[in-house]
FIFIKE-724774 format. One record per residue (C-alpha): residue number from 0; x, y, z; chain. Coordinates in Angstrom, 1 decimal, padded with zeros to 4 digits. Each point is the difference from the previous one (the first is absolute). Example, Ala and Ser with C-alpha at 12.3 -4.5 7.8 and 13.67 -1.06 7.14 Angstrom:
<nodes>
+-----+--------+--------+--------+--------+
! num !      u !      v !      w ! chaine !
+-----+--------+--------+--------+--------+
!   0 !  012.3 ! -004.5 !  007.8 !      A !
!   1 !  001.4 !  003.4 ! -000.7 !      A !
+-----+--------+--------+--------+--------+
</nodes>
This chain:
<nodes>
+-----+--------+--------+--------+--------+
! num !      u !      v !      w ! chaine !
+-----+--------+--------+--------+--------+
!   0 !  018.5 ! -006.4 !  000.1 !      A !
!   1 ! -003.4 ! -000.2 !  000.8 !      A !
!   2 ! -000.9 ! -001.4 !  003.0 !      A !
!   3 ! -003.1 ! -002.4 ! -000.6 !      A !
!   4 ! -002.1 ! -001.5 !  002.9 !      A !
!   5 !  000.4 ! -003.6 !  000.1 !      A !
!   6 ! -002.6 ! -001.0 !  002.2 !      A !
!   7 ! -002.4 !  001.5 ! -002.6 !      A !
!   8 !  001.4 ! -001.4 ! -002.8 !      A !
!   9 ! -000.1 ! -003.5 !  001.5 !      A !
!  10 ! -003.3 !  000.2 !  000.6 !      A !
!  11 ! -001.2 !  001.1 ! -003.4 !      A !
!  12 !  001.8 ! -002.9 ! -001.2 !      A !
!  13 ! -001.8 ! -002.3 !  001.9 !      A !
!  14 ! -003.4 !  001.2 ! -001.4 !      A !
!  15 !  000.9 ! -000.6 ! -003.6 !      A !
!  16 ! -001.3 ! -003.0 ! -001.2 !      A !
!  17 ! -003.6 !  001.4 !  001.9 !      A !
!  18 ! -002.4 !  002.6 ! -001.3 !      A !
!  19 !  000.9 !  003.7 !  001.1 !      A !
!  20 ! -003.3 !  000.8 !  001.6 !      A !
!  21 ! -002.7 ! -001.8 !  000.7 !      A !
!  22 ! -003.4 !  001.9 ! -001.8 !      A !
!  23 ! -002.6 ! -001.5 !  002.7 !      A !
!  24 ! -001.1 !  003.3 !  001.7 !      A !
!  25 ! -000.2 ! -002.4 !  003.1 !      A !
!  26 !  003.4 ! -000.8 !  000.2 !      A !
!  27 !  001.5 !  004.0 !  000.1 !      A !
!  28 !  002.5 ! -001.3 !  002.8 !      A !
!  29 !  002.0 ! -002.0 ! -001.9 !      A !
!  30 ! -000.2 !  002.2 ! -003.2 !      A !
!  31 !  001.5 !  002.7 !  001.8 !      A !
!  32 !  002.8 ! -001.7 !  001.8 !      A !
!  33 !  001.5 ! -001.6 ! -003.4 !      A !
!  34 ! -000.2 !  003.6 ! -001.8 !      A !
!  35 !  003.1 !  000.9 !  001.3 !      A !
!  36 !  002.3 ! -003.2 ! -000.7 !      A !
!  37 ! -001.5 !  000.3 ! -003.5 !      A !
!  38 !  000.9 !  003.6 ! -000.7 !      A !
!  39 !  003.8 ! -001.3 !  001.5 !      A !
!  40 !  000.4 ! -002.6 ! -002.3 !      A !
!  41 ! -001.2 !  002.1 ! -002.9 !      A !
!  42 !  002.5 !  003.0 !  000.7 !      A !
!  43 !  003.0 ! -002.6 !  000.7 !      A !
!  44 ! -000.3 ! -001.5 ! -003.5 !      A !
!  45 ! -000.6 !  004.0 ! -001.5 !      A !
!  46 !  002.8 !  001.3 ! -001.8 !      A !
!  47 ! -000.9 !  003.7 ! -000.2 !      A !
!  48 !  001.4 !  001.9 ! -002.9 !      A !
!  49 !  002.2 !  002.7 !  001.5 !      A !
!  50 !  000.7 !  003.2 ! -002.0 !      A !
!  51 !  004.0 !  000.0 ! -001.3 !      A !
!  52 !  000.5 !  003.2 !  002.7 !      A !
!  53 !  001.0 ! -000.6 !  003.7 !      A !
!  54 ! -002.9 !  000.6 !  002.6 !      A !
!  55 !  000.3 !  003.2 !  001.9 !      A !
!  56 ! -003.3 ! -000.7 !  002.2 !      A !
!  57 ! -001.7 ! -002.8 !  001.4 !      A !
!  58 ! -003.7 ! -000.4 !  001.6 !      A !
!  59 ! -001.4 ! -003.1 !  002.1 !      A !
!  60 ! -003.4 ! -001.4 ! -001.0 !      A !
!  61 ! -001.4 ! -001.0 !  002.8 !      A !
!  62 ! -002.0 ! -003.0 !  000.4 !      A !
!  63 ! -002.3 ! -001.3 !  002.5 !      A !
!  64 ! -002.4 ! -002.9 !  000.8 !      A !
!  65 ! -003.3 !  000.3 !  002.4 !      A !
!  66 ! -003.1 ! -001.9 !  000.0 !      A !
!  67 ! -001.4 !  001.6 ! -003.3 !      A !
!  68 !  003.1 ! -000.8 ! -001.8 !      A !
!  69 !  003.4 !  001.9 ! -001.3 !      A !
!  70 !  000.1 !  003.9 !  000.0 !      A !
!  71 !  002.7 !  001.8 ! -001.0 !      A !
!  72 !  001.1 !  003.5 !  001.6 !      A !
!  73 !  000.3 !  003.8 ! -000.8 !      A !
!  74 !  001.2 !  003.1 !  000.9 !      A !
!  75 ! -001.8 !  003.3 ! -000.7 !      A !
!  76 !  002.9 !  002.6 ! -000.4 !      A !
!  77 !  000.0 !  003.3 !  001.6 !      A !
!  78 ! -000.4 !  003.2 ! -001.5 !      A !
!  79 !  003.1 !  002.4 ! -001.4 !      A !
!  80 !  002.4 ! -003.6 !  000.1 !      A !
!  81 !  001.4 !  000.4 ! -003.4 !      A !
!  82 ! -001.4 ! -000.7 ! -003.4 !      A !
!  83 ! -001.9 ! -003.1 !  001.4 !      A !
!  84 ! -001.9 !  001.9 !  002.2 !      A !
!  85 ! -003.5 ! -000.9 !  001.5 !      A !
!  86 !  000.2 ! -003.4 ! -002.0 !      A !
!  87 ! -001.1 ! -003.1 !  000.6 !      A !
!  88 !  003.4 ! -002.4 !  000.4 !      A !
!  89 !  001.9 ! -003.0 !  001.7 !      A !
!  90 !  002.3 !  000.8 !  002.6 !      A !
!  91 !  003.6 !  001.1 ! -001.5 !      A !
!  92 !  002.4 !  002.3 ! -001.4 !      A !
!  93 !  003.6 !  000.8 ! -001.1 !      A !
!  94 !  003.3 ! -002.1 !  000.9 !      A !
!  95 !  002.0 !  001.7 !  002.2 !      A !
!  96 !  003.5 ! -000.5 !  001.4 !      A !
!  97 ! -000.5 ! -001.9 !  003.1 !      A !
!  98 ! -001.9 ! -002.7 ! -002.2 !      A !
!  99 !  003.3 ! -001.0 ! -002.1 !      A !
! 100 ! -001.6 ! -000.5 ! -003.0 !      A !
! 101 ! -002.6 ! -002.1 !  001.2 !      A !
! 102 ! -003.4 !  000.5 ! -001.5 !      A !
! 103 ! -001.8 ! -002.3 !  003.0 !      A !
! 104 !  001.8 !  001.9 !  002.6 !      A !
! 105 ! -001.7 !  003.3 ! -001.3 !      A !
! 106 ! -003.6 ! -001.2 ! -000.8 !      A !
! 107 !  000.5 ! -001.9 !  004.0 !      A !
! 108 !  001.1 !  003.2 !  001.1 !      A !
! 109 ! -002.3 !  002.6 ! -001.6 !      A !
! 110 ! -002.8 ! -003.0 !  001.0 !      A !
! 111 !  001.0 !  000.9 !  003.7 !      A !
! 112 !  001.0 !  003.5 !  000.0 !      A !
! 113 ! -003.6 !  000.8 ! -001.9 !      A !
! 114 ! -002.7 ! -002.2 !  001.6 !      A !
! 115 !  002.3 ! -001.8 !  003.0 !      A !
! 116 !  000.1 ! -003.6 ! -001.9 !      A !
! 117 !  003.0 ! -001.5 !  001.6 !      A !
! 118 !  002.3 ! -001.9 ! -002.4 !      A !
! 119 ! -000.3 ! -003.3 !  002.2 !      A !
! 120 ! -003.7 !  000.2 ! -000.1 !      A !
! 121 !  000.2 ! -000.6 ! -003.9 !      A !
! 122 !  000.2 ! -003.2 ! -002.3 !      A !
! 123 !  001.3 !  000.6 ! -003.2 !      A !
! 124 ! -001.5 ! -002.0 ! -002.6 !      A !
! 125 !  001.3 !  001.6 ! -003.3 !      A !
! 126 !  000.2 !  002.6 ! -002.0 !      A !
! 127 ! -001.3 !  001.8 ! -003.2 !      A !
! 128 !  001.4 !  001.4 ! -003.1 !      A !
! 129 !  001.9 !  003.7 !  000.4 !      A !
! 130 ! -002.4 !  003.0 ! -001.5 !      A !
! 131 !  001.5 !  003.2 ! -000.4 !      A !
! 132 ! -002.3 !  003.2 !  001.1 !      A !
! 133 ! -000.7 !  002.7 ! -002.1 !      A !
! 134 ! -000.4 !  002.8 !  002.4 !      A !
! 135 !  002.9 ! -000.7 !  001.8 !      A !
! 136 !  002.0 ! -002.0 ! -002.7 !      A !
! 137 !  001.3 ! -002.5 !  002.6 !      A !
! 138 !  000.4 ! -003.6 ! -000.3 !      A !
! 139 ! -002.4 ! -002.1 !  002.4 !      A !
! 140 !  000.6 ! -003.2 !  001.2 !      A !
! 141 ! -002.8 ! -001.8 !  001.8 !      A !
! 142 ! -000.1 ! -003.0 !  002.8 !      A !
! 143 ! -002.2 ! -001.8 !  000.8 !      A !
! 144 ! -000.9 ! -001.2 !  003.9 !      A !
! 145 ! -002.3 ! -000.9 !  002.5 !      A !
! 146 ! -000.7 !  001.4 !  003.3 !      A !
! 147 ! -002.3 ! -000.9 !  002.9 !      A !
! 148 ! -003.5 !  001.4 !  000.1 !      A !
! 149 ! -000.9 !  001.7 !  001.8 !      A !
! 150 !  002.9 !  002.7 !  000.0 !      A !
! 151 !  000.8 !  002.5 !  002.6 !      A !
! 152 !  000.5 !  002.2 ! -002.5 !      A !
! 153 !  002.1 !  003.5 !  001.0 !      A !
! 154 !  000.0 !  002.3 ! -003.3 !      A !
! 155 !  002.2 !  003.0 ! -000.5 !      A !
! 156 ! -002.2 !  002.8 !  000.4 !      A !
! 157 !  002.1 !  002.2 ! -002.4 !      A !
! 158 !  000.3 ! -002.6 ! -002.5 !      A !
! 159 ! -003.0 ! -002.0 !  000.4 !      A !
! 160 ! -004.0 !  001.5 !  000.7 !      A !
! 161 ! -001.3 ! -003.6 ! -000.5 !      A !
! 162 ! -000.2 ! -003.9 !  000.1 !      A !
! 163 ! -002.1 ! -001.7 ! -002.3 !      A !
! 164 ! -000.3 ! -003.6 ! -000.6 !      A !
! 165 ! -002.1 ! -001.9 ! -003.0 !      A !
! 166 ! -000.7 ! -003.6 ! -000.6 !      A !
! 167 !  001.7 ! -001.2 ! -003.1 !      A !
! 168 ! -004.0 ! -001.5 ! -001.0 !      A !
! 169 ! -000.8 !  003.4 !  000.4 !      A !
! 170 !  003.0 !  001.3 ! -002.5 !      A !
! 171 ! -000.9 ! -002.1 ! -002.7 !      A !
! 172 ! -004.2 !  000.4 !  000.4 !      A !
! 173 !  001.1 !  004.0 ! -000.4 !      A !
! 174 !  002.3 !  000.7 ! -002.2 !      A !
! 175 ! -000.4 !  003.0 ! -002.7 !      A !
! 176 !  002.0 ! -000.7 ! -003.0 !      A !
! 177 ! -001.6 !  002.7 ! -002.3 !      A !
! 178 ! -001.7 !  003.2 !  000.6 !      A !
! 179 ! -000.6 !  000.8 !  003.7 !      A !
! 180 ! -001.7 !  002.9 !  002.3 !      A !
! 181 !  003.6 !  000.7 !  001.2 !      A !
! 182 !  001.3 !  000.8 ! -003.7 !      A !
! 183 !  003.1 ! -001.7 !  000.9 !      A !
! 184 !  001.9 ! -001.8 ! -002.4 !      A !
! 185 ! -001.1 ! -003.9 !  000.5 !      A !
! 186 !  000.4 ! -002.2 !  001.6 !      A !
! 187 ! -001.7 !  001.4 !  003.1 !      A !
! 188 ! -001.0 ! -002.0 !  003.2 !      A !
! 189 ! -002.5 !  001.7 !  002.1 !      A !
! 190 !  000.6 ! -000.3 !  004.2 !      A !
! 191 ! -001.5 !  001.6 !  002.4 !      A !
! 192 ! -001.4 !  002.4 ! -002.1 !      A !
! 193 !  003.8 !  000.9 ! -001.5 !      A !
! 194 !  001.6 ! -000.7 ! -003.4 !      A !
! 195 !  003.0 ! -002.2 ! -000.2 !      A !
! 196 !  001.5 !  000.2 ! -003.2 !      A !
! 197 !  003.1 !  000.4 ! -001.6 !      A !
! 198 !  003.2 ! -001.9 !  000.9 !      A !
! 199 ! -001.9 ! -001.4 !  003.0 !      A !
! 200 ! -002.9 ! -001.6 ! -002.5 !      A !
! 201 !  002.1 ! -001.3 ! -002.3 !      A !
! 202 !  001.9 ! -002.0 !  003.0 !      A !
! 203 ! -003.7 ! -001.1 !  001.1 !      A !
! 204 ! -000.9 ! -000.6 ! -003.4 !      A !
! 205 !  003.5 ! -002.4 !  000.0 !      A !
! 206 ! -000.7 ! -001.8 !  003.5 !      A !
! 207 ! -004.1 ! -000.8 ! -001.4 !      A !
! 208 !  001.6 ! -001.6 ! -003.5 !      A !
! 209 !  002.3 ! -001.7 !  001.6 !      A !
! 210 ! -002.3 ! -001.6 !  002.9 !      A !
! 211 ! -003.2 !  000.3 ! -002.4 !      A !
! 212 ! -000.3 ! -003.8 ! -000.5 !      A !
! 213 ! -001.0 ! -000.7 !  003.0 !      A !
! 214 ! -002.1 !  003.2 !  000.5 !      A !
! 215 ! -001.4 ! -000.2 ! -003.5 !      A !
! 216 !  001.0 !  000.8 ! -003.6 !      A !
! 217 !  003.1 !  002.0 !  000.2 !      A !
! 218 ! -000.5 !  003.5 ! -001.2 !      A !
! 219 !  001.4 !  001.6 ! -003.3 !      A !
! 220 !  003.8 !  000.9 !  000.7 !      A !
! 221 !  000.4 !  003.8 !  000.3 !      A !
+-----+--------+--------+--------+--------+
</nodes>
């Protein structure tokens, strides 16, 4: 069973009879501090369409909220670290036996062990539809939750060579959904000067459709 914040979800219920943000550039404040109840409210009524084969892997989208508005986090993967090597990804990885079976027990765990997120420093807020990858041909479950920002951060130098974090403004102003300089296959979000495509785009891609509303128009499903 998941385990949904409830503090969260109470308060996005409390802002739905008022507009998401406000679009006066004056009043930033307050459209910021309503992104994330917004965002809660819209993954708790999401029903993600799960693939008919049991998840073998989880990841943790993290989420943030500072004075510019609500960022998301990622991990650059070290070199020689299997076939998803030197890519741009959420924290995560493969079920093993001390999780029992549970997919949020791995993505809280792989969170920690890779960039020192501590499971009690994370809200979860919901979750998206299962993708399977093609490099590695496992099945990917991904959570959703917020963290406090800033983040001590402590990544695993032999798993991790970077942090990287990009407002989700920022995702959906630069998005490549056709041809792009990185000849990757689309869609492709630029950060920090990396590509982040693949499995990891498409879950981006998900989170932006979903919460596009009150962003702007939601973009084509991928």
């Amino acid at each position: 069973m998941i385990r949904m914040d409830s503090d969260f979800i109470t308060v996005a219920r409390d802002h739905q009879r008022t507009p998401a943000f406000s679009r006066d550039p004056n009043d930033s404040n307050r459209y910021n501090a309503r992104m994330l109840p917004v965002i809660a409210r819209a993954l708790k009524s999401y029903q993600p369409k799960d693939l008919p084969q049991k998840a073998n892997a989880s990841v943790l989208i993290p989420l943030f909220q500072n004075s510019t508005g609500t960022g998301l986090v990622l991990i650059h993967r070290a070199r020689n670290t299997g076939p998803h090597s030197g890519q741009m990804a959420f924290p995560g990885g493969m079920v093993e036996v001390r999780d029992r079976g549970d997919l949020l027990a791995t993505a809280l765990r792989e969170s920690r062990e890779e960039i020192g997120v501590q499971p009690d420093d994370v809200r979860i807020i919901g979750t998206l539809a299962q993708r399977r990858t093609v490099l590695s041909s496992l099945t990917v479950k991904p959570f959703v939750g917020v963290i406090p920002y800033p983040y001590p951060f402590q990544p695993d130098v032999r798993e991790v060579q970077g942090i990287s974090t990009a407002a989700l403004k920022d995702l959906v102003e630069s998005v490549m959904v056709g041809e792009n300089p990185y000849s990757l296959p689309p869609p492709v979000y630029p950060v920090d000067g990396k590509p982040v495509w693949g499995l990891t785009a498409k879950m981006i891609t998900e989170l932006l459709d979903l919460i596009g509303p009150v962003i702007q128009e939601p973009r084509s499903k991928i």
